[in-house]
C-alpha positions in Angstrom: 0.0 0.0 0.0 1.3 3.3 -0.8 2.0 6.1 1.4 0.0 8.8 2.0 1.5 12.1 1.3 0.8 14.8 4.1 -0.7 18.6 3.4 -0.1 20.6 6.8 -2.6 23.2 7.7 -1.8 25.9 9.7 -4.2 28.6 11.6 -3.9 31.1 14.3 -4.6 31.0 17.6 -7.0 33.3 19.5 -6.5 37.2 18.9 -8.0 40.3 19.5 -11.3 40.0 19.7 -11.5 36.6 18.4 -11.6 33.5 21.1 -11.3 31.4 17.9 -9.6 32.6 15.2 -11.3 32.7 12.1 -8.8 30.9 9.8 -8.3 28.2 12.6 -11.8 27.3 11.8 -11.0 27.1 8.1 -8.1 25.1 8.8 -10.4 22.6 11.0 -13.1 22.7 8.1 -10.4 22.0 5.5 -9.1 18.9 7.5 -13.1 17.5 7.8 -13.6 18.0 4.0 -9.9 16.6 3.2 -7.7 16.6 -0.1 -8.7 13.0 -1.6 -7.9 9.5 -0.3 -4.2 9.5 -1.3 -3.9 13.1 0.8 -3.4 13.3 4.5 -4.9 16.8 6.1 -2.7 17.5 9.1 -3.7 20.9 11.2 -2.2 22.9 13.9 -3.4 25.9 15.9 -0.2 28.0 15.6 -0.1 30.8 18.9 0.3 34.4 18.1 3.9 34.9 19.1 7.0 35.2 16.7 9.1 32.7 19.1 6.8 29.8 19.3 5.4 30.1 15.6 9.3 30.0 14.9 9.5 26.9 16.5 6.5 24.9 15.8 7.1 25.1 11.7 10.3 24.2 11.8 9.3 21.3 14.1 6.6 20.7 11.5 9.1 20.3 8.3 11.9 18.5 10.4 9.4 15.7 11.8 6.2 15.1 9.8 8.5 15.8 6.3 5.1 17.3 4.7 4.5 17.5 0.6 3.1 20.9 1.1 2.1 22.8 3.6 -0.5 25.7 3.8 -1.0 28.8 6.1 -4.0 30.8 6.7 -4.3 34.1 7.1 -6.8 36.9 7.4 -7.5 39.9 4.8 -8.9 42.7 7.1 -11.4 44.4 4.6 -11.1 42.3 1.6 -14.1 40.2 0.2 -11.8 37.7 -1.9 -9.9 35.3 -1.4 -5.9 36.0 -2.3 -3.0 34.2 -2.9 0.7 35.0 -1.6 3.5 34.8 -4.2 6.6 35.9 -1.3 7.6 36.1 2.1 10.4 38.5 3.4 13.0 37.8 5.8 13.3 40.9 8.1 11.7 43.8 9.2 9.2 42.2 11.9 9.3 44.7 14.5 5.6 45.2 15.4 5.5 43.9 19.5 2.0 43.0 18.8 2.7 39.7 17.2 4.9 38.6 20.2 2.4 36.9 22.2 2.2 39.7 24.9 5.8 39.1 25.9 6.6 42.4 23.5 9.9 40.3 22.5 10.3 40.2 18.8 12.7 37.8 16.6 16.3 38.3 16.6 17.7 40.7 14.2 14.4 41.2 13.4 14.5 38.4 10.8 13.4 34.5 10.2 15.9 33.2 9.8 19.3 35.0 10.3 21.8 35.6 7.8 24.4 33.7 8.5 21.8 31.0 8.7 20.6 30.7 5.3 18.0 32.9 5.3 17.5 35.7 2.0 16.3 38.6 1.6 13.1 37.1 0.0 11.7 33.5 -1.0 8.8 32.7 -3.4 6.6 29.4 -3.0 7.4 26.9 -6.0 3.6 26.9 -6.4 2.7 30.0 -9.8 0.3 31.9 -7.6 -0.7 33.9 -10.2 -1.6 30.9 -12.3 -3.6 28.9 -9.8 -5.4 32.6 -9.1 -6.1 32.6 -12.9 -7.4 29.1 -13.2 -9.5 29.9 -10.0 -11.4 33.0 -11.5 -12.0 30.9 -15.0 -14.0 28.7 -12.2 -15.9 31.6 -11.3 -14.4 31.9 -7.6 -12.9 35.1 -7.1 -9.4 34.8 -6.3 -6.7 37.6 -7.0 -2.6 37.1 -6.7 -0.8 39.3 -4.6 2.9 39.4 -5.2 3.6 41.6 -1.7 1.0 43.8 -1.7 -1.2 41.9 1.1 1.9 40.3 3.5 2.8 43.4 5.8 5.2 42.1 8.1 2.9 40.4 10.1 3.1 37.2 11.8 1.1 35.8 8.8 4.1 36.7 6.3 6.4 35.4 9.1 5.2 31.5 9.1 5.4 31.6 5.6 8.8 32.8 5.2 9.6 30.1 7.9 7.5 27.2 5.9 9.7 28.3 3.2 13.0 27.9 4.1 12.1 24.7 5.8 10.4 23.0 2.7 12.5 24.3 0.5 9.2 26.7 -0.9 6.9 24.1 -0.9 4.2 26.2 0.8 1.3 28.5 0.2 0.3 31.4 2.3 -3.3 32.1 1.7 -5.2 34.9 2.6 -9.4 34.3 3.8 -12.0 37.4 3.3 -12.5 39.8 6.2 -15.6 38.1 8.2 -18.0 40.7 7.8 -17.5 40.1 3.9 -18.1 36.3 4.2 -21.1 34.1 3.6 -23.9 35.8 6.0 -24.9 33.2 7.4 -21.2 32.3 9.3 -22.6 33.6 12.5 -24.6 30.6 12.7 -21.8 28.5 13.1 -20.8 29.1 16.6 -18.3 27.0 18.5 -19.3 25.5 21.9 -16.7 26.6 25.1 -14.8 23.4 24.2 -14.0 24.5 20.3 -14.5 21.0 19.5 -18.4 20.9 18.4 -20.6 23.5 17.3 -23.7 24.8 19.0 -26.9 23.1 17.7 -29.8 24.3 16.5 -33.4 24.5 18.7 -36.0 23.4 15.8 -40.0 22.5 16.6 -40.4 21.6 12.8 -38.8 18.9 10.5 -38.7 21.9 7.7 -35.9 23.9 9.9 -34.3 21.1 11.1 -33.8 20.1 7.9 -32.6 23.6 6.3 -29.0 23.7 5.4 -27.3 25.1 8.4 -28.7 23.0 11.3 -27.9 20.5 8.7 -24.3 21.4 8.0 -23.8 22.1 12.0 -24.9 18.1 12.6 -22.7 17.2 9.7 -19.6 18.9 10.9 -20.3 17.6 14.6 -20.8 14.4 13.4 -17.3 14.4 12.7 -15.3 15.7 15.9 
């Protein structure tokens, strides 16, 4: 029997305002809907903190050996999905991303100079190409080539998925929630962020709609 190959899916842990971080529920959703029978969908919550983010992907690469690995991210005030062509090595300064210990990465960087680490590195996967193919589909999709990745923590996991897989990774970028699907807020995680909270319905016609539906579907399978 052959092997399966692994996809790794990363998303953020709680921030702000958010208990649950919106692309951590993507991630979770992506791993319940999976990539095919030859495909194994691995997923990790990734804190909001340069050090431990620094650590966990390369902890990722250097002992599950992924085929590709993906990393979700959120597009404040966008309503489309985008794609992430490069990742930068330094210039993450902004203490907010440190996990409330206010320290940032040395030298500012990924991965230091004298390390390995360039200026810049691009995923092996033609963003612009997939964005294209995408749109032909009908989904709207655009390519960013730096414009989105602002030396966030975001931009930071992908530079360090990069390095690590030798560019064998994909930083993608979610809508902003209050551009999404409107029905999202009926998906509401329990305290436990395990199952979702299920609908009260007197009739077989509501409990049969598509969203107490989807929410016994997606229970059904944690």
């Amino acid at each position: 029997m052959s092997r399966e190959e692994i996809v790794f899916v990363t998303g953020f842990g709680p921030f702000r305002q958010f208990l649950v971080n919106p692309n951590w529920k993507t991630a979770q959703s992506l791993k319940l809907v999976g990539l095919g029978e030859k495909t194994h969908v691995c997923t990790k919550e990734v804190p909001v903190s340069y050090v431990k983010t620094q650590k966990i992907i390369a902890e990722i690469w250097q002992t599950l050996h992924p085929k590709f690995a993906v990393h979700l991210g959120e597009a404040r005030g966008s309503s489309v999905v985008s794609l992430e062509q490069t990742a930068r090595n330094s210039g993450y300064r902004d203490v907010e991303w440190s996990g409330g210990g206010g320290v940032c990465p040395d030298s500012h960087c990924c991965v230091c100079v004298c390390g390995g680490g360039g200026a810049e590195k691009l995923s092996v996967v033609n963003m612009k190409a997939v964005a294209k193919e995408f749109r032909q589909g009908g989904t709207d999709v655009i390519y960013s080539r730096e414009l989105l990745a602002g030396r966030n923590l975001c931009e930071f996991a992908y530079y360090c998925s990069l390095y690590h897989g030798q560019r064998r990774a994909a930083l993608i970028w979610q809508p902003d929630l209050k551009y999404s699907d409107p029905g999202h807020r009926l998906f509401s995680l329990l305290p436990s962020g395990r199952r979702y909270r299920s609908f009260m319905s007197r009739t077989n016609r509501l409990k049969n709609c598509f969203y107490p539906w989807a929410v016994r579907l997606l229970n059904h399978h944690t």
